[in-house]
TIVO-2410 file (N, C-alpha, C; in nm, 3 decimals):
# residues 175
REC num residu      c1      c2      c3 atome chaine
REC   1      X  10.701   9.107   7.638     N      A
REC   1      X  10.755   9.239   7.630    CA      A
REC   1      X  10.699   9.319   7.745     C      A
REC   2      X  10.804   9.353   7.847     N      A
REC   2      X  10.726   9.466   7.944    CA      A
REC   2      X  10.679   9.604   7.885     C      A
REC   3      X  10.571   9.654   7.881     N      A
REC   3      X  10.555   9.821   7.849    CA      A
REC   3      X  10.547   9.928   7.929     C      A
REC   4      X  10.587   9.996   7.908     N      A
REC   4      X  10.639  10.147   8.027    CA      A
REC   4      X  10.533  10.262   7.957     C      A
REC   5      X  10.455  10.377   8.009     N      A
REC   5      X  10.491  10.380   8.178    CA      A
REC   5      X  10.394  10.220   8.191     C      A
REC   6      X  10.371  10.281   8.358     N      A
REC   6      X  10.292  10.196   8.435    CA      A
REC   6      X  10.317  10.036   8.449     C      A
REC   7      X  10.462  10.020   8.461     N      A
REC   7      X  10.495   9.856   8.469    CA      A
REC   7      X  10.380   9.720   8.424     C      A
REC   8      X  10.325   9.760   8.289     N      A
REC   8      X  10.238   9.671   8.219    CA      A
REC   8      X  10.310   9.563   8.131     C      A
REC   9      X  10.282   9.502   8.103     N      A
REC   9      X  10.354   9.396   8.018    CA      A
REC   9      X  10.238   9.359   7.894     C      A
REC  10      X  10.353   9.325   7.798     N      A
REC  10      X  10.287   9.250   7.698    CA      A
REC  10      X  10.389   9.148   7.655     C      A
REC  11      X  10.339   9.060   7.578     N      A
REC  11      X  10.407   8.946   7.540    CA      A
REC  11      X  10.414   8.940   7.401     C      A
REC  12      X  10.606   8.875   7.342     N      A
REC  12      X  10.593   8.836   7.232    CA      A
REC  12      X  10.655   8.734   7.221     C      A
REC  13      X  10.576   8.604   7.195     N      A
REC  13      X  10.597   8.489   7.156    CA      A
REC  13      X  10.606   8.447   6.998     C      A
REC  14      X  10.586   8.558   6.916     N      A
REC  14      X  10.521   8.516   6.810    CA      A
REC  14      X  10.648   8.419   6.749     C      A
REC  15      X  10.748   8.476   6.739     N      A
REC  15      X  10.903   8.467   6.663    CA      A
REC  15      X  10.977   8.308   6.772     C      A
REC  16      X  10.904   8.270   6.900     N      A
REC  16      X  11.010   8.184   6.973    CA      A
REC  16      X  10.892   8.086   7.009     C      A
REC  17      X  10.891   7.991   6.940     N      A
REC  17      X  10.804   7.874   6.950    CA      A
REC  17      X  10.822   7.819   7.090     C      A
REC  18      X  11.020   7.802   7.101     N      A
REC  18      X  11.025   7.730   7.285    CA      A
REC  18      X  10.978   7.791   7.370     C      A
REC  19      X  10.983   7.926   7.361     N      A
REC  19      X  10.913   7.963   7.498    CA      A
REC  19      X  10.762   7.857   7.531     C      A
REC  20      X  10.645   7.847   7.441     N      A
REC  20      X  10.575   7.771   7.512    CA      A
REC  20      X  10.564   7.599   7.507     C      A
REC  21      X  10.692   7.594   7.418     N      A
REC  21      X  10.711   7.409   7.454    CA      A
REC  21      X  10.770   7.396   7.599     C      A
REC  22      X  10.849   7.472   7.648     N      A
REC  22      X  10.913   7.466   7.729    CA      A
REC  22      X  10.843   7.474   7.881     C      A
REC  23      X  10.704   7.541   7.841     N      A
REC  23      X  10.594   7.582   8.006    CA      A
REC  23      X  10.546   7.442   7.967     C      A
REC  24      X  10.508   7.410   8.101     N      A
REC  24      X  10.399   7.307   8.115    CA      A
REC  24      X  10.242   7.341   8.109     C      A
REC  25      X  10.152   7.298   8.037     N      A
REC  25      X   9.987   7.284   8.045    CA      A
REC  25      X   9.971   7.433   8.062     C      A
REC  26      X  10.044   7.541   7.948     N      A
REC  26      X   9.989   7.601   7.905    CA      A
REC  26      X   9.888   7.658   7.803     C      A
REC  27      X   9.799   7.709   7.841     N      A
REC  27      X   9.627   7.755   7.746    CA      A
REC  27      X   9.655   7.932   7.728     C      A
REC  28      X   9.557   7.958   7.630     N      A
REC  28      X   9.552   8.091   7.592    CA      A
REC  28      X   9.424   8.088   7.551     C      A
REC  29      X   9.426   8.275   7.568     N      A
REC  29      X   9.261   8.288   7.607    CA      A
REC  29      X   9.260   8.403   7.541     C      A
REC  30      X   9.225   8.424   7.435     N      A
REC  30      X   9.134   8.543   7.322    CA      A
REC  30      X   9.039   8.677   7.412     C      A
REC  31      X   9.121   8.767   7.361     N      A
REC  31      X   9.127   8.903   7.436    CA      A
REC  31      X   8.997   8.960   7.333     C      A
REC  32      X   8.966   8.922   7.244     N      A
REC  32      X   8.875   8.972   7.144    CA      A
REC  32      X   8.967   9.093   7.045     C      A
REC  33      X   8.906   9.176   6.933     N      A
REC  33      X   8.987   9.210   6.871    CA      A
REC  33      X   8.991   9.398   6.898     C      A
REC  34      X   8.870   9.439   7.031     N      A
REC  34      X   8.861   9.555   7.082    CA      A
REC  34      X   9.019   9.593   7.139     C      A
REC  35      X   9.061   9.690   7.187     N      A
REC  35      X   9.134   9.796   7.223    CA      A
REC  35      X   9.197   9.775   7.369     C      A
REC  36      X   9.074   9.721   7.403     N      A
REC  36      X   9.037   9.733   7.563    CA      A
REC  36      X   9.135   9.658   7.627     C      A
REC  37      X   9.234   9.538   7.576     N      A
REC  37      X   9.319   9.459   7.650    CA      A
REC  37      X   9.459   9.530   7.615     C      A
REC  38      X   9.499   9.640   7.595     N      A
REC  38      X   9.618   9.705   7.585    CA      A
REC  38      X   9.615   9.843   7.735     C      A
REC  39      X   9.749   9.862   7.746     N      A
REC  39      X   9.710   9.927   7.823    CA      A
REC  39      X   9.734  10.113   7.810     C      A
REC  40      X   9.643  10.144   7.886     N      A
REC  40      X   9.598  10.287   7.899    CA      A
REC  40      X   9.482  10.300   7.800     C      A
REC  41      X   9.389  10.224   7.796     N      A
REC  41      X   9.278  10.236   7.760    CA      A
REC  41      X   9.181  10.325   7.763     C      A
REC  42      X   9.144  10.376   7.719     N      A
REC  42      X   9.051  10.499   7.722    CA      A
REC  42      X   8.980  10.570   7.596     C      A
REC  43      X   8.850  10.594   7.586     N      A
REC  43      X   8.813  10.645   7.489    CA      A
REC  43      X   8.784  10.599   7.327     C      A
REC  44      X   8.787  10.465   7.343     N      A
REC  44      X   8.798  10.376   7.237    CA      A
REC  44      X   8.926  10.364   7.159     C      A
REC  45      X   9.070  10.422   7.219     N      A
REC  45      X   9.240  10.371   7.205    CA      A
REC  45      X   9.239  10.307   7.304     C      A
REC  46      X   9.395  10.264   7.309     N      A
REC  46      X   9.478  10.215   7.395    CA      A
REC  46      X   9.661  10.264   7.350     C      A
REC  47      X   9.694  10.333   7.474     N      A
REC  47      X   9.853  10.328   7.430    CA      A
REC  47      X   9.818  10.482   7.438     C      A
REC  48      X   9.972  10.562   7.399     N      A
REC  48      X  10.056  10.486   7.336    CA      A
REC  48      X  10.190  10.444   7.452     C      A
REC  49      X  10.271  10.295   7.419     N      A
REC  49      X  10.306  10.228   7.518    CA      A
REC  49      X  10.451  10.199   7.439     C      A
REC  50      X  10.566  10.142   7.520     N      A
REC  50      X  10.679  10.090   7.477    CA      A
REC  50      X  10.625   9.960   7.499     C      A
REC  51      X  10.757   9.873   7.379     N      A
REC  51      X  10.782   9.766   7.446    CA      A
REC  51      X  10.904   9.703   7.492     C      A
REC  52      X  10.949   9.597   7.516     N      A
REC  52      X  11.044   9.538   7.587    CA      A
REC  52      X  10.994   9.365   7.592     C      A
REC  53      X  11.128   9.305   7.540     N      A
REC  53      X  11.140   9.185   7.508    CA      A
REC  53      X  11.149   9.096   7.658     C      A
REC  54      X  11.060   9.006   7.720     N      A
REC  54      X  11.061   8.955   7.814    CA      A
REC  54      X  10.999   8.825   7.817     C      A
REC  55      X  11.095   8.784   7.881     N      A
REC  55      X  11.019   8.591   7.894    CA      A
REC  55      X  11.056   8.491   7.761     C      A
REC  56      X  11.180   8.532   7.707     N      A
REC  56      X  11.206   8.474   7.617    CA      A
REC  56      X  11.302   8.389   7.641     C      A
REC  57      X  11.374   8.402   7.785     N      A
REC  57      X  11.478   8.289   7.833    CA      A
REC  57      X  11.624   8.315   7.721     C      A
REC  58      X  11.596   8.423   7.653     N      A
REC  58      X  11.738   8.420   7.523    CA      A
REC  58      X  11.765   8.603   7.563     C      A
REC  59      X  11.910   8.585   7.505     N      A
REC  59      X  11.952   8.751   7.570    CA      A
REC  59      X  11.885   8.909   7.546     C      A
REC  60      X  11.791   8.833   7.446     N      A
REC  60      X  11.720   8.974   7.415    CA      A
REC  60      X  11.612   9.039   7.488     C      A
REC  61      X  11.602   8.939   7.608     N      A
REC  61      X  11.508   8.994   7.746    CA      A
REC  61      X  11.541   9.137   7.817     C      A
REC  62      X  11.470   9.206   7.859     N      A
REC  62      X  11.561   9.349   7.871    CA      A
REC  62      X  11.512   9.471   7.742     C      A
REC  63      X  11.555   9.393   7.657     N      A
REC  63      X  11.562   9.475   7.548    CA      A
REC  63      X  11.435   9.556   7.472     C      A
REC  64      X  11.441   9.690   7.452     N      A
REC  64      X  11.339   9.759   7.377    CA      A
REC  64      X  11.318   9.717   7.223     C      A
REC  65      X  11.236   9.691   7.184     N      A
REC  65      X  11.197   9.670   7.044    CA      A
REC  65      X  11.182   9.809   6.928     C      A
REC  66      X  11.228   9.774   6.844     N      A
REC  66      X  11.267   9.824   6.714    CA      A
REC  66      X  11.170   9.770   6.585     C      A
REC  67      X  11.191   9.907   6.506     N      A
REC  67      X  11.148   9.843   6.352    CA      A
REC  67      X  11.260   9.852   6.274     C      A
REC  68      X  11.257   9.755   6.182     N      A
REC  68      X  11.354   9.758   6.083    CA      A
REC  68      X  11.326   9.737   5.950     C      A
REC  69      X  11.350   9.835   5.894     N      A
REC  69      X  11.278   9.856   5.709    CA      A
REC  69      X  11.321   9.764   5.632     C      A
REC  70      X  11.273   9.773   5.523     N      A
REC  70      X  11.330   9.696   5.392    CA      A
REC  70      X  11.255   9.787   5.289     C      A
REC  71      X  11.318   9.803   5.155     N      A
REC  71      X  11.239   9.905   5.060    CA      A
REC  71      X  11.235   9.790   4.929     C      A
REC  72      X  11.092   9.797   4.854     N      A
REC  72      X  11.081   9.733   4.720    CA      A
REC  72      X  11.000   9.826   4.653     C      A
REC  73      X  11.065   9.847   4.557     N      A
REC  73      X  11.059   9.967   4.487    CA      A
REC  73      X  11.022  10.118   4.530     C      A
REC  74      X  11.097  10.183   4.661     N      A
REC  74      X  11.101  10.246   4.719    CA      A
REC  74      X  10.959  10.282   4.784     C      A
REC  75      X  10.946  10.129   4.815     N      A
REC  75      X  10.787  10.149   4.902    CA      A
REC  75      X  10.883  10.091   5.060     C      A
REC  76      X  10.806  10.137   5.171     N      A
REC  76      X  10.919  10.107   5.281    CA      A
REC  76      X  10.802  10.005   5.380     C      A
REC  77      X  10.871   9.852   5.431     N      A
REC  77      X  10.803   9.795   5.468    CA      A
REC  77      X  10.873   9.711   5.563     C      A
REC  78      X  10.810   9.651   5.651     N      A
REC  78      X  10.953   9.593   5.775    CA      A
REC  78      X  10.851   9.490   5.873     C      A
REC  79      X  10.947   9.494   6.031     N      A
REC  79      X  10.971   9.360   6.102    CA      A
REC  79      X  10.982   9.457   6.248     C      A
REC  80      X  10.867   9.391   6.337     N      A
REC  80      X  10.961   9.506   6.456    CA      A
REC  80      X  11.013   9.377   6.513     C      A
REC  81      X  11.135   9.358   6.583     N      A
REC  81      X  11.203   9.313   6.632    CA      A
REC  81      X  11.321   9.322   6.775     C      A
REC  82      X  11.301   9.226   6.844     N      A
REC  82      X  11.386   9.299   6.950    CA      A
REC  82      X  11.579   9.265   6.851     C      A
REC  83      X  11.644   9.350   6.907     N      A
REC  83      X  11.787   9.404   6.844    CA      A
REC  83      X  11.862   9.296   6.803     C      A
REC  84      X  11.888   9.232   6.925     N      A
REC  84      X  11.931   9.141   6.878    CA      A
REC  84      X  11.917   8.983   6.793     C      A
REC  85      X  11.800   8.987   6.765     N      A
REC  85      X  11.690   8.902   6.717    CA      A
REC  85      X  11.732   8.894   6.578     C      A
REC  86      X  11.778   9.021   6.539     N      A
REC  86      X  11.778   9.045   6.367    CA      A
REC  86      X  11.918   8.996   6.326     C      A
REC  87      X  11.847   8.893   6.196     N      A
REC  87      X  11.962   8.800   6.139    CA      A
REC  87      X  11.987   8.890   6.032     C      A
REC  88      X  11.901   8.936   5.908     N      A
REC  88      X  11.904   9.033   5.782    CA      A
REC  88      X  11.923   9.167   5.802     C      A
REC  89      X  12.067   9.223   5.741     N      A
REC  89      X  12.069   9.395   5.780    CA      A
REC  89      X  11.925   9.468   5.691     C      A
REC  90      X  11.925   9.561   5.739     N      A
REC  90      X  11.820   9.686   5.689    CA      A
REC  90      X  11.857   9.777   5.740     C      A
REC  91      X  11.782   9.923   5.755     N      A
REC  91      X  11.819  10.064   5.803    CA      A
REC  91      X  11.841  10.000   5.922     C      A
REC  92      X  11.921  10.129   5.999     N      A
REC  92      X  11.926  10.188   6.143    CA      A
REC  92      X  11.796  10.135   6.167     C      A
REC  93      X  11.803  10.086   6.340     N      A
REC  93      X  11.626  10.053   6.390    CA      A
REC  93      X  11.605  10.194   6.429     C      A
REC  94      X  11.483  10.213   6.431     N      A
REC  94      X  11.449  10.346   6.541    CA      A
REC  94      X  11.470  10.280   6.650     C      A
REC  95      X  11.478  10.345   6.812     N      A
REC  95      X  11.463  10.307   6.945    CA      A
REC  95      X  11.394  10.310   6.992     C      A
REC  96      X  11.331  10.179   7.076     N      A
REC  96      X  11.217  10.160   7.115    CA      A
REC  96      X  11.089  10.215   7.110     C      A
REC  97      X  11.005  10.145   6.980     N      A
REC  97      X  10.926  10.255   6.892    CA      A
REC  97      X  10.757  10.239   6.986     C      A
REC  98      X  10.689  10.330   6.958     N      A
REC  98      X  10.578  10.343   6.999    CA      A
REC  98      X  10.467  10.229   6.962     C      A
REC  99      X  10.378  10.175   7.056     N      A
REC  99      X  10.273  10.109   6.998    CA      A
REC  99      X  10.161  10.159   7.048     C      A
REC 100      X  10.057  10.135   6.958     N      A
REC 100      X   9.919  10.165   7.009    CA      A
REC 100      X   9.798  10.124   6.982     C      A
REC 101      X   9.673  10.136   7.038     N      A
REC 101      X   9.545  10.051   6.957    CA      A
REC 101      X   9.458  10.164   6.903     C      A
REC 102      X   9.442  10.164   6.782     N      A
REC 102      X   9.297  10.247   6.752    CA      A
REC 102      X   9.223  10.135   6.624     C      A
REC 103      X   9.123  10.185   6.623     N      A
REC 103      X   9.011  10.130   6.585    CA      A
REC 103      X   9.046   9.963   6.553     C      A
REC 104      X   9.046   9.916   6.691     N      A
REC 104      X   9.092   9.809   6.741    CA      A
REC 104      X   9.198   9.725   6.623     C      A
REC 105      X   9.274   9.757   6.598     N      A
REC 105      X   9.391   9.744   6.534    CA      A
REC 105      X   9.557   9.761   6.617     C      A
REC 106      X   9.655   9.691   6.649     N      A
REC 106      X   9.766   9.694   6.718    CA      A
REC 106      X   9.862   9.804   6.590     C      A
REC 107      X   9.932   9.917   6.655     N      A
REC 107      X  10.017   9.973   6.537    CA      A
REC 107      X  10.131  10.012   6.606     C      A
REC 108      X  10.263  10.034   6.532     N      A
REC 108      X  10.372  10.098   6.584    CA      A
REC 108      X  10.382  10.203   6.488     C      A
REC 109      X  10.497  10.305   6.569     N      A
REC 109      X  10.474  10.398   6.495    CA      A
REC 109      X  10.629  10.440   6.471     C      A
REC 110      X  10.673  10.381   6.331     N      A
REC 110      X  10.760  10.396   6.236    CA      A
REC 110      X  10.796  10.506   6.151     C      A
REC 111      X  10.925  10.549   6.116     N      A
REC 111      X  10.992  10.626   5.998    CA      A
REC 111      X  11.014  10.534   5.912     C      A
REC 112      X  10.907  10.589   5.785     N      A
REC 112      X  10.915  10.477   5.660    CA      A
REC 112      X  11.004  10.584   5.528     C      A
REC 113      X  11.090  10.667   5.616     N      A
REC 113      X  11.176  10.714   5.472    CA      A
REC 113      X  11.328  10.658   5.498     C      A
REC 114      X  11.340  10.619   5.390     N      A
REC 114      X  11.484  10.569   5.365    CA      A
REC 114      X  11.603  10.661   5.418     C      A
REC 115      X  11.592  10.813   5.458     N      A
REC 115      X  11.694  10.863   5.504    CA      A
REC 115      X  11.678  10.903   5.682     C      A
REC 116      X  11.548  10.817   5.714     N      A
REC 116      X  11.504  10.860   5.845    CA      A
REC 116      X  11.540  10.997   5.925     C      A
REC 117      X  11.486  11.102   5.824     N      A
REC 117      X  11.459  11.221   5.832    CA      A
REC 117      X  11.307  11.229   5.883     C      A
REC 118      X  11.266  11.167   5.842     N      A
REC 118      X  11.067  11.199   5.821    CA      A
REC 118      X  10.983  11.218   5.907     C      A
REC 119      X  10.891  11.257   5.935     N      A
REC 119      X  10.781  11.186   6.053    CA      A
REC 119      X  10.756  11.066   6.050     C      A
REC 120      X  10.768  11.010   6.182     N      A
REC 120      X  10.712  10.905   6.198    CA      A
REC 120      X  10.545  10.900   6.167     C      A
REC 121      X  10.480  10.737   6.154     N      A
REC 121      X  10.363  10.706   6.125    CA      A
REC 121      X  10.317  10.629   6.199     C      A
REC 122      X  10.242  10.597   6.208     N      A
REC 122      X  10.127  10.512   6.252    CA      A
REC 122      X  10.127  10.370   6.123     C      A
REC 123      X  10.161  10.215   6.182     N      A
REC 123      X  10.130  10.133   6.112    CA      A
REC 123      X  10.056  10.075   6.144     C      A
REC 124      X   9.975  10.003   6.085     N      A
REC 124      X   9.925   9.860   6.147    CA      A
REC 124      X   9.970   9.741   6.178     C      A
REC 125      X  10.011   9.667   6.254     N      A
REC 125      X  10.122   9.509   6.286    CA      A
REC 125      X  10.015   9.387   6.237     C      A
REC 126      X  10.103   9.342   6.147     N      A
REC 126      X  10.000   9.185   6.123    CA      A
REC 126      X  10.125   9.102   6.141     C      A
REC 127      X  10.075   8.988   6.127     N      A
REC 127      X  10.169   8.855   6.150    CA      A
REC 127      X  10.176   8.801   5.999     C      A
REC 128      X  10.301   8.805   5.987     N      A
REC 128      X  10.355   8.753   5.845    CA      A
REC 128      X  10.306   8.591   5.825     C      A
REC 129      X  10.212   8.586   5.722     N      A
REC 129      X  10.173   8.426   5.688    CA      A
REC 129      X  10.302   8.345   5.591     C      A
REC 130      X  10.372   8.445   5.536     N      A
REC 130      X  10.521   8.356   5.475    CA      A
REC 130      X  10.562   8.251   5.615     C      A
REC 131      X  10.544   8.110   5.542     N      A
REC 131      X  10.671   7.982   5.658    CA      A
REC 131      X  10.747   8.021   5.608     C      A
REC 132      X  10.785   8.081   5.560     N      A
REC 132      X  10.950   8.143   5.611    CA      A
REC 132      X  11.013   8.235   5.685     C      A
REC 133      X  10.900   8.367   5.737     N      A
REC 133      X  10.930   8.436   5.818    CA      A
REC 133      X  10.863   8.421   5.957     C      A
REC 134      X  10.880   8.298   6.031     N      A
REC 134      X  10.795   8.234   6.136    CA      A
REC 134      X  10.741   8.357   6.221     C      A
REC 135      X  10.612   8.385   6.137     N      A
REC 135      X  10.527   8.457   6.209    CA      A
REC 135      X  10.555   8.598   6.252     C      A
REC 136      X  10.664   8.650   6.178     N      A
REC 136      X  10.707   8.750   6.226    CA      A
REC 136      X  10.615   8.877   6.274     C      A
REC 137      X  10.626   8.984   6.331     N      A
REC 137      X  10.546   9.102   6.350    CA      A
REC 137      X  10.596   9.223   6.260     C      A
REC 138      X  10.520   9.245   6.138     N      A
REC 138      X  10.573   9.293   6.091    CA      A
REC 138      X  10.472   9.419   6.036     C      A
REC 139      X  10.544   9.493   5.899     N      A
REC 139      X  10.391   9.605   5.894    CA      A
REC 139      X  10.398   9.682   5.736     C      A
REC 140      X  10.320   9.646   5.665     N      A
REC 140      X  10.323   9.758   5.535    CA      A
REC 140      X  10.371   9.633   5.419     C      A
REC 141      X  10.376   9.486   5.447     N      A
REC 141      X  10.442   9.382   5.350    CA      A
REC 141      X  10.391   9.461   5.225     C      A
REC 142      X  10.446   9.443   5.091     N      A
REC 142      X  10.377   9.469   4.991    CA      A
REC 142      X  10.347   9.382   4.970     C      A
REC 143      X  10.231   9.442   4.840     N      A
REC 143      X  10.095   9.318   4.835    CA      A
REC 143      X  10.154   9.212   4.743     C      A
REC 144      X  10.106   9.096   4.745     N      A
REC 144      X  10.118   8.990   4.712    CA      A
REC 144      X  10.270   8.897   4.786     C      A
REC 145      X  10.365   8.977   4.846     N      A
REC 145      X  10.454   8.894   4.909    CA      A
REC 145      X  10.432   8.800   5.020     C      A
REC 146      X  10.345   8.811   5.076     N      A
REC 146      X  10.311   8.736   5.183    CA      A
REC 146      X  10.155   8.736   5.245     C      A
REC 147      X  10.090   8.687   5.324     N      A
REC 147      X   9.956   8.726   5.364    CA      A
REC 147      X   9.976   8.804   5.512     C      A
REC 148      X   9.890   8.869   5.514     N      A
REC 148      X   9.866   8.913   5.650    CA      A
REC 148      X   9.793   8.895   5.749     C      A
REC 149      X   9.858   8.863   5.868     N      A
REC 149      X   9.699   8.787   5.940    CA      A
REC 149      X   9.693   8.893   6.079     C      A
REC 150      X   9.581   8.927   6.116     N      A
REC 150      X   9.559   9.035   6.176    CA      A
REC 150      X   9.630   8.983   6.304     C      A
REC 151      X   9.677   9.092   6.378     N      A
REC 151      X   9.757   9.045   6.588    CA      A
REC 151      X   9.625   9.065   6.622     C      A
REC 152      X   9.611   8.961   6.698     N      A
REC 152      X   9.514   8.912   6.806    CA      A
REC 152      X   9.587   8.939   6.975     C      A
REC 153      X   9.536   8.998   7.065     N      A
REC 153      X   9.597   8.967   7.175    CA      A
REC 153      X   9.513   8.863   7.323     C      A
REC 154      X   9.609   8.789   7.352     N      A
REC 154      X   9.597   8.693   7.493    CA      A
REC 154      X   9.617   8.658   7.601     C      A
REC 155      X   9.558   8.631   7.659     N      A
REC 155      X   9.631   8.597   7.775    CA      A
REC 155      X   9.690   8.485   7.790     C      A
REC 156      X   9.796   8.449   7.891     N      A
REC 156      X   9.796   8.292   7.889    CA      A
REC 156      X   9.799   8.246   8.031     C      A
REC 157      X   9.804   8.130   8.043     N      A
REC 157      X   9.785   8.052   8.155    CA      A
REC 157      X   9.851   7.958   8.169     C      A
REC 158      X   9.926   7.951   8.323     N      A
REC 158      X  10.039   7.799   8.313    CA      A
REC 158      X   9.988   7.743   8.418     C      A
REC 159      X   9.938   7.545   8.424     N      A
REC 159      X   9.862   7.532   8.529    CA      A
REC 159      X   9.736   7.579   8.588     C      A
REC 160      X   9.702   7.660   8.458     N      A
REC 160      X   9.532   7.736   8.530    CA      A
REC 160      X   9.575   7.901   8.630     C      A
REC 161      X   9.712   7.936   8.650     N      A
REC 161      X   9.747   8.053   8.665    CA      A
REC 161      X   9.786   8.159   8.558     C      A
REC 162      X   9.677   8.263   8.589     N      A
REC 162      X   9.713   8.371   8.456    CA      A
REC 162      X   9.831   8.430   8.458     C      A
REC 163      X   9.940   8.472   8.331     N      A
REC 163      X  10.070   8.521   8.415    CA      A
REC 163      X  10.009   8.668   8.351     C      A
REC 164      X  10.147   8.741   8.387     N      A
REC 164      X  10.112   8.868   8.409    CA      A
REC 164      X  10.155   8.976   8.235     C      A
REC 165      X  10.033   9.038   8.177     N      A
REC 165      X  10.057   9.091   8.055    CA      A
REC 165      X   9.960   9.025   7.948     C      A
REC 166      X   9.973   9.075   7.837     N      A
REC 166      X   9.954   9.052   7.724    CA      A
REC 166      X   9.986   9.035   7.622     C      A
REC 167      X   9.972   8.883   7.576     N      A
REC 167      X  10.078   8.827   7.447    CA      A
REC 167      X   9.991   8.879   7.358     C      A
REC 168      X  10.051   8.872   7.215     N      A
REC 168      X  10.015   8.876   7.113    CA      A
REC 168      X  10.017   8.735   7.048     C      A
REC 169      X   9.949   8.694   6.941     N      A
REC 169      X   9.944   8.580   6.862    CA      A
REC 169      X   9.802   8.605   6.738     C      A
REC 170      X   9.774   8.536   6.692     N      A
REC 170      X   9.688   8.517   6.569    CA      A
REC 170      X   9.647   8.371   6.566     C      A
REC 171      X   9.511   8.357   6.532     N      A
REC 171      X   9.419   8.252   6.496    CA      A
REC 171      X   9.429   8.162   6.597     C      A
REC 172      X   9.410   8.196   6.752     N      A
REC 172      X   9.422   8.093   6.870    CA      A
REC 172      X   9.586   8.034   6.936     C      A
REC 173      X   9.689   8.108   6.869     N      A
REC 173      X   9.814   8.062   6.913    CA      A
REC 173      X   9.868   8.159   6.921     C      A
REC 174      X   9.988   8.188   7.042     N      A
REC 174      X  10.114   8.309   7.019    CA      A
REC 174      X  10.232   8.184   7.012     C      A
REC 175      X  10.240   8.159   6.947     N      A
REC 175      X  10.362   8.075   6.856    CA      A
REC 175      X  10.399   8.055   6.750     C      A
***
């Protein structure tokens, strides 16, 4: 995902396994779980930053990322996703929603009312542990539907060259 301003990039592999079958003798390298590898860092944040779907080799490169709700029992909980990515309807996405780091935690910042009237919030992004929602990036699951595993961010490397940005992934993989 490229992030604006300041032509920074970040990466999301989490949702497209080919992207790294497809590189050769690529490694990834643990950013730790501080602030400090997002960009506009300062002051113990980071952000707040767009994103943009990039390096995915599929048409949704280009594209700004979105959240998209789902409500169980009018608790509001979702998936950020680039647009065209999304197989299951839910609300309207917001447009290209905000992310940011505080107390070293990755969050976007979502309208969790069903008539998307509201203020937006501040979430936290974990990676969906359901095999069924391959790893999605998602935020607010209710409890017991799935586990949550905290976003980790990385770098990666093809051939021993670092490319440019910061992926996201969990427990040593962005896949």
């Amino acid at each position: 995902m490229k992030l604006t301003p300041y032509a920074a990039y970040i990466g999301l592999a989490l949702r497209l396994p080919q992207l790294t079958t497809a590189v050769p003798n690529i490694t990834v390298e643990a950013l730790g779980t501080s602030c400090t590898a997002y960009p506009g860092y300062g002051a113990g944040a980071a952000g707040p930053f767009l994103t943009v779907a990039d390096s995915t080799g599929q048409a949704v490169d280009g594209v700004g990322l979105d959240a998209h709700l789902f409500f169980d029992n009018h608790l509001g909980w979702g998936f950020v996703t680039a647009p065209a990515a999304v197989v299951m309807p839910a609300s309207a996405p917001s447009t290209n929603i905000s992310f940011h780091c505080a107390n070293s935690t990755l969050q976007a910042q979502v309208n969790m009312t069903t008539e998307g009237g509201g203020e937006p919030v501040w979430q936290d992004l974990v990676i969906s542990g359901d095999p069924n929602l391959l790893g999605g990036l998602g935020f607010a699951f209710p409890e017991g539907r799935c586990a949550s595993i905290p976003v980790e961010p990385y770098w990666h490397f093809v051939d021993g060259e670092q490319q440019p940005g910061v992926f996201l992934g969990a427990k040593g993989s962005t896949t």
